[in-house]
KOLMAR-805611 format. One record per atom (N, C-alpha, C, CB): x, y, z. Coordinates in pm, whole numbers, plus 50000, padded with zeros to 5 digits. Glycine has a CB too. Example, Ala and Ser with C-alpha at 12.3 -4.5 7.8 and 13.67 -1.06 7.14 Angstrom:
REM residues 2
513194943150780
512304955050780
513204967050780
511314955350905
512854977550708
513674989450714
512905000350787
514084994050572
This chain:
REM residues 88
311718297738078
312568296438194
311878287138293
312878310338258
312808280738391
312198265438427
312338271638574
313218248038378
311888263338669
312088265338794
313348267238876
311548257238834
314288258438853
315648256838845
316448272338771
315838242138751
316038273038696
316978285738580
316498299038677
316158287838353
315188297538727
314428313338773
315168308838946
311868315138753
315438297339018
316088300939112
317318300139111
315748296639195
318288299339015
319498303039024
319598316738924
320408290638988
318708324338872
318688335938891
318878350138984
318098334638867
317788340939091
317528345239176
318238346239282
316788342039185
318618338439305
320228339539394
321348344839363
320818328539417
321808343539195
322988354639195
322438368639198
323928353739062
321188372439196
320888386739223
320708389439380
319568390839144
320558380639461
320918380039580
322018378339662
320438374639602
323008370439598
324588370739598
325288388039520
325118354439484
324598392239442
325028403839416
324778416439483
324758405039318
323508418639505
323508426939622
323478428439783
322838431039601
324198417039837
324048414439962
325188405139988
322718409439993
325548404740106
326668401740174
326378389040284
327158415340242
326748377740218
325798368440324
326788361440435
324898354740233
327648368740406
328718366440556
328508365140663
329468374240593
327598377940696
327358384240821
328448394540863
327218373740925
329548398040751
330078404740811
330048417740728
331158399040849
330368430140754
329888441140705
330618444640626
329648449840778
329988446640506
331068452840391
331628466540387
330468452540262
332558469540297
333708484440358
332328497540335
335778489240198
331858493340235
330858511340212
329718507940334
329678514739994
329248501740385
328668499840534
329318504940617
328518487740584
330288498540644
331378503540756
331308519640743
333128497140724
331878522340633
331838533640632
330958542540650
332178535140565
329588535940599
328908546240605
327928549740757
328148544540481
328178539340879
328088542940958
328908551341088
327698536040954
330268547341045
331168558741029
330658574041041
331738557040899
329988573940882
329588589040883
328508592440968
329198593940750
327388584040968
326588585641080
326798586141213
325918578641076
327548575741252
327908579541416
328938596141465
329028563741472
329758599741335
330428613041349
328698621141367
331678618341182
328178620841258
327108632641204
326118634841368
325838624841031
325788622041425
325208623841549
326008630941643
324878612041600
327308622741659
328278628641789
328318647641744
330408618841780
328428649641638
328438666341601
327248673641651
328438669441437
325818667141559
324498675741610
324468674041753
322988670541547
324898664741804
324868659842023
325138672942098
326598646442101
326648675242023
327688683942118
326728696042040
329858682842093
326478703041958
326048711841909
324418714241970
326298709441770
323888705042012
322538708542099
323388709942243
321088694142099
324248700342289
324358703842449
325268714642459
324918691642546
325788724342367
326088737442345
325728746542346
326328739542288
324128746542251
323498754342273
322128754942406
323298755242153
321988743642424
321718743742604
321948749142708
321988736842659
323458749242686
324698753742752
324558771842791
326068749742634
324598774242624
324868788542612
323588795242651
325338792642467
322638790142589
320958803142625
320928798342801
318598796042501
321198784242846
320658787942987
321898797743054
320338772443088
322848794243036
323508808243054
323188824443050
324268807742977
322758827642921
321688835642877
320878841643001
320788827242786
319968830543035
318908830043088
319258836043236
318338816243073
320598831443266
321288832343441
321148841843417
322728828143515
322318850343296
322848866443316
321508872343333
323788874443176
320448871743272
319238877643266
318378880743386
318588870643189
318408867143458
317738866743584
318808876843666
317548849943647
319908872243692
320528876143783
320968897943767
321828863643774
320208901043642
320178913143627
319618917043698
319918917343541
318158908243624
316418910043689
316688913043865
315208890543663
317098903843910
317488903744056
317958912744142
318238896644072
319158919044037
320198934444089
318858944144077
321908941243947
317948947043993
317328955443919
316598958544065
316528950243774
315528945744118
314398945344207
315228947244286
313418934544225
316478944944343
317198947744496
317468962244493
318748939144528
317688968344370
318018982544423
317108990744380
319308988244384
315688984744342
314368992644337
314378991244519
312778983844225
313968979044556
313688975544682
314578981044779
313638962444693
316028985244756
316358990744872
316199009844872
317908984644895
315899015344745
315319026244719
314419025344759
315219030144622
312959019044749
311919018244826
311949019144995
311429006944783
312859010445051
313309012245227
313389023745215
314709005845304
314369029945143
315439038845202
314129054345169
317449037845089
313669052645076
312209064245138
311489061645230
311049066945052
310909049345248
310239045145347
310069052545500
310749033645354
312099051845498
312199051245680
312909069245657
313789033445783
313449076645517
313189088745569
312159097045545
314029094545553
310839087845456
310099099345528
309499097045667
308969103545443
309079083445740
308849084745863
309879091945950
308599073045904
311019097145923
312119102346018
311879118246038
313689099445952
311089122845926
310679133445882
309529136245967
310469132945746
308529124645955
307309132346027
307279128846203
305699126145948
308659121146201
308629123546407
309219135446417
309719111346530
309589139546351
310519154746405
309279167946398
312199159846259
Protein backbone atom coordinates (compact mmCIF):
# COMPACT_ATOMS: atom_id res chain seq x y z
CA UNK A 1 0.00 0.00 0.00
CA UNK A 2 1.39 3.41 -1.29
CA UNK A 3 1.03 6.69 0.31
CA UNK A 4 -1.83 7.82 -1.74
CA UNK A 5 -3.94 4.30 -1.19
CA UNK A 6 -3.13 4.62 2.94
CA UNK A 7 -4.50 8.34 2.66
CA UNK A 8 -7.51 7.75 0.91
CA UNK A 9 -8.07 5.06 3.31
CA UNK A 10 -7.81 7.12 5.76
CA UNK A 11 -10.23 9.55 5.02
CA UNK A 12 -13.10 7.34 4.13
CA UNK A 13 -12.68 6.03 7.71
CA UNK A 14 -12.87 9.52 8.69
CA UNK A 15 -15.75 10.40 6.39
CA UNK A 16 -17.36 7.37 8.02
CA UNK A 17 -17.28 8.09 11.39
CA UNK A 18 -17.65 11.72 11.60
CA UNK A 19 -19.70 14.39 10.32
CA UNK A 20 -17.65 17.12 8.72
CA UNK A 21 -20.45 19.53 8.23
CA UNK A 22 -20.37 21.02 11.37
CA UNK A 23 -23.67 20.27 11.72
CA UNK A 24 -24.97 17.73 14.22
CA UNK A 25 -26.13 14.50 13.28
CA UNK A 26 -29.82 13.06 14.44
CA UNK A 27 -28.29 10.34 17.22
CA UNK A 28 -26.25 13.54 18.66
CA UNK A 29 -29.10 15.61 18.67
CA UNK A 30 -30.68 13.22 20.31
CA UNK A 31 -28.59 12.19 22.51
CA UNK A 32 -28.16 15.43 24.11
CA UNK A 33 -31.69 15.64 24.26
CA UNK A 34 -31.43 12.88 26.74
CA UNK A 35 -28.86 14.54 28.66
CA UNK A 36 -30.20 17.94 29.01
CA UNK A 37 -33.83 16.10 30.22
CA UNK A 38 -31.55 13.67 32.65
CA UNK A 39 -29.91 16.98 34.26
CA UNK A 40 -33.16 19.18 34.27
CA UNK A 41 -34.72 15.88 36.38
CA UNK A 42 -31.64 15.21 38.93
CA UNK A 43 -31.80 19.64 39.25
CA UNK A 44 -35.48 19.69 40.29
CA UNK A 45 -34.99 16.46 42.34
CA UNK A 46 -31.96 18.01 44.45
CA UNK A 47 -33.83 21.51 44.75
CA UNK A 48 -36.71 19.27 46.17
CA UNK A 49 -35.05 17.67 48.36
CA UNK A 50 -33.43 20.95 49.73
CA UNK A 51 -36.70 22.10 49.80
CA UNK A 52 -38.21 19.34 51.87
CA UNK A 53 -35.39 18.50 54.84
CA UNK A 54 -34.91 22.38 55.30
CA UNK A 55 -38.43 22.34 55.90
CA UNK A 56 -37.79 19.41 58.13
CA UNK A 57 -35.34 21.31 59.83
CA UNK A 58 -38.01 24.58 60.43
CA UNK A 59 -40.73 22.12 61.89
CA UNK A 60 -37.95 20.86 64.18
CA UNK A 61 -36.55 24.07 65.34
CA UNK A 62 -39.69 25.68 65.67
CA UNK A 63 -40.81 22.65 68.08
CA UNK A 64 -37.41 23.02 69.79
CA UNK A 65 -38.55 26.68 70.36
CA UNK A 66 -42.35 25.87 71.70
CA UNK A 67 -40.51 23.19 73.92
CA UNK A 68 -37.82 25.96 75.66
CA UNK A 69 -40.79 28.69 75.82
CA UNK A 70 -42.96 26.60 77.87
CA UNK A 71 -40.04 25.08 79.94
CA UNK A 72 -39.13 28.86 80.37
CA UNK A 73 -42.41 30.12 81.16
CA UNK A 74 -42.85 27.13 83.77
CA UNK A 75 -39.61 28.15 85.13
CA UNK A 76 -41.10 32.12 85.72
CA UNK A 77 -44.13 30.93 86.75
CA UNK A 78 -42.29 28.97 89.94
CA UNK A 79 -39.97 31.51 90.20
CA UNK A 80 -42.41 34.40 91.21
CA UNK A 81 -44.79 31.87 93.24
CA UNK A 82 -42.45 30.77 95.29
CA UNK A 83 -41.13 34.31 96.13
CA UNK A 84 -45.01 35.21 96.70
CA UNK A 85 -44.92 32.52 99.21
CA UNK A 86 -42.06 33.59 101.26
CA UNK A 87 -43.34 37.49 101.58
CA UNK A 88 -46.39 36.28 103.18
Amino acid sequence: MNRSQAGVVAQAAWLSCCNQSGALSESLGGLHAVQATVLGVLSLLVLFGILFLGGSLLFRVHGLIGLLAHERHASLEAETSGTSEGDN
